[in-house]
N, C-alpha and C positions, 0 to 999 in steps of 0.2 A: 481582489475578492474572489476572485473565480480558482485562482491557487488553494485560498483555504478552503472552497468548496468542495475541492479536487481531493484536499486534504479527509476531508470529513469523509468525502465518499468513499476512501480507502478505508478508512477506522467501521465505517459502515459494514463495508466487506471483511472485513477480518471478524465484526460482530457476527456477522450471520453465518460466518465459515467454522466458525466453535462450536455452533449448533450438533453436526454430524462428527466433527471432531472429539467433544465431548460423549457424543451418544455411544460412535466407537469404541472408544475406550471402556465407559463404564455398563452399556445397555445392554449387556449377556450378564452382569451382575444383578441388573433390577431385574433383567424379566428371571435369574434364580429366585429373587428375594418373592418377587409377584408369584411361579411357580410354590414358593414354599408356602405362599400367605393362601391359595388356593388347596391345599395340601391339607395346611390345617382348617379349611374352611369343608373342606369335606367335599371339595371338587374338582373335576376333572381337570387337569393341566390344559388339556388340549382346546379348551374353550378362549384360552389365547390367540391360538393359530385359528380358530376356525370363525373370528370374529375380528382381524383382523389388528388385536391389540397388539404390538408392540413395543419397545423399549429403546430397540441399538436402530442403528443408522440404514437403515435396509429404505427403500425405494422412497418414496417423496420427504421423507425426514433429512435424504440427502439432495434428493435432487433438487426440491425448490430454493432450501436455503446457496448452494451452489451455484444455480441458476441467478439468483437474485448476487453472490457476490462478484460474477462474473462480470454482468451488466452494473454494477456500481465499481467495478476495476477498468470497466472499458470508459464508463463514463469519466473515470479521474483523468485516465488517458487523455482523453481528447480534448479536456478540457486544459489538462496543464501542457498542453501538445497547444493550445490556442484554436483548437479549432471550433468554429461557431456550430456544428452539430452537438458537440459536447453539452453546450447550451441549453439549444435546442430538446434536445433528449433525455437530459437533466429535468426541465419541466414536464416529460413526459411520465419520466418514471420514477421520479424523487416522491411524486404524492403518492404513486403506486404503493410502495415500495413502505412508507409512512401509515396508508390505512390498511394493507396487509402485516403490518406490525402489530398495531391495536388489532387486530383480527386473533392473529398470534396470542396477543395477552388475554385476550377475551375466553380464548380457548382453553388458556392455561389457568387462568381463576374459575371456568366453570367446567374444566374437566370431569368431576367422579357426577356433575349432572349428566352432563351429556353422553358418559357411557352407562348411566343406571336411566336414561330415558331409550339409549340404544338397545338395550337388554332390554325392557322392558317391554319395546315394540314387537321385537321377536316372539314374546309369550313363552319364551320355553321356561317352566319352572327350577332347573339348574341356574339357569343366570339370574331369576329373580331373588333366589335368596342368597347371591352374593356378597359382600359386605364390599362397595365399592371403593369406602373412604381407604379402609383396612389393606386393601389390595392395592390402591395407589400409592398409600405410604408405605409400605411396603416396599414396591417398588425406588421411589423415589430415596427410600433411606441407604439403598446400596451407591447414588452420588452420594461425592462428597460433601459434605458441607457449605465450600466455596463454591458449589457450585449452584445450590436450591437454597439459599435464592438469594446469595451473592452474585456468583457472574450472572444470573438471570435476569437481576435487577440493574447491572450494569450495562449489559446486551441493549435492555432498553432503552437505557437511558440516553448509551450512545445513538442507540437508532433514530430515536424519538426526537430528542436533542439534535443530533446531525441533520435527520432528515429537517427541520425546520430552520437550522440556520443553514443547507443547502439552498434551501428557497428563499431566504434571507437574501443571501451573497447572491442570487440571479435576480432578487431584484432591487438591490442596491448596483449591479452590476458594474 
């Protein structure tokens, strides 16, 4: 049991390692399409950078999910290694790892709220007449296909799925 645990936790880590890998790739195309969708909205580009919004793989978009597959690669180790901290540590960070997932989705189905209550706390009236939905799809239309909300939906599924038959196999043991 603890092999295919070992197993999961790799498929886990490959999950969350697409994350930046996909942002890489296509995230200087969304933040053109979000640039242009600001453009025609009659606002300044630079409310981007100066708010922190984002697209490509630049600082925690890479570091947490790398972070997270590093410790679910160490964890496969030592577990198909046999060693009992693998276990051990397994239970530490498999729930982790599980409700910062749903954290992740939560984030991502209430996205255009949480950056039009972001704007909106600011007061500046450039960000309030925004069109937030517009500027997201926007963005998001520069991925491909398979990616919003195919492999989005698989990401989770693996994680979601894994992270619960991880804790499965530790406690069928």
């Amino acid at each position: 049991m603890i092999a295919f645990a070992a197993v999961l936790q790799l498929l886990i880590a490959l999950a969350f390692i697409s994350i930046p890998l996909v942002r890489h790739r296509y995230g200087p195309a969304a933040k053109d399409a979000a640039e242009a969708e600001l453009r025609r909205q009659g606002v300044p580009v630079s409310v981007l950078a100066e708010n922190k919004l984002s697209f490509d793989a630049s600082g925690h978009e890479t570091a947490v999910p790398a972070t997270v597959a590093l410790i679910m690669t160490a964890l496969a180790v030592l577990n198909l290694a046999g060693n009992h901290w693998g276990q051990t540590l397994s239970w530490v960070f498999q729930p982790i790892v599980l409700v910062g997932n749903f954290l992740i989705l939560h984030s991502q189905l209430t996205a255009a709220k949480s950056v039009r209550a972001a704007f909106d706390r600011k007061g500046d009236p450039t960000l309030q007449r925004i069109d937030i939905r517009a500027l997201l799809a926007a963005a998001e239309s520069a991925f491909p296909t398979w990616v919003m909300p195919i492999l989005q939906n698989i990401r989770h599924t693996v994680v979601i799925g894994g992270c619960l038959l991880v804790i499965a196999a530790l406690i069928l043991g």
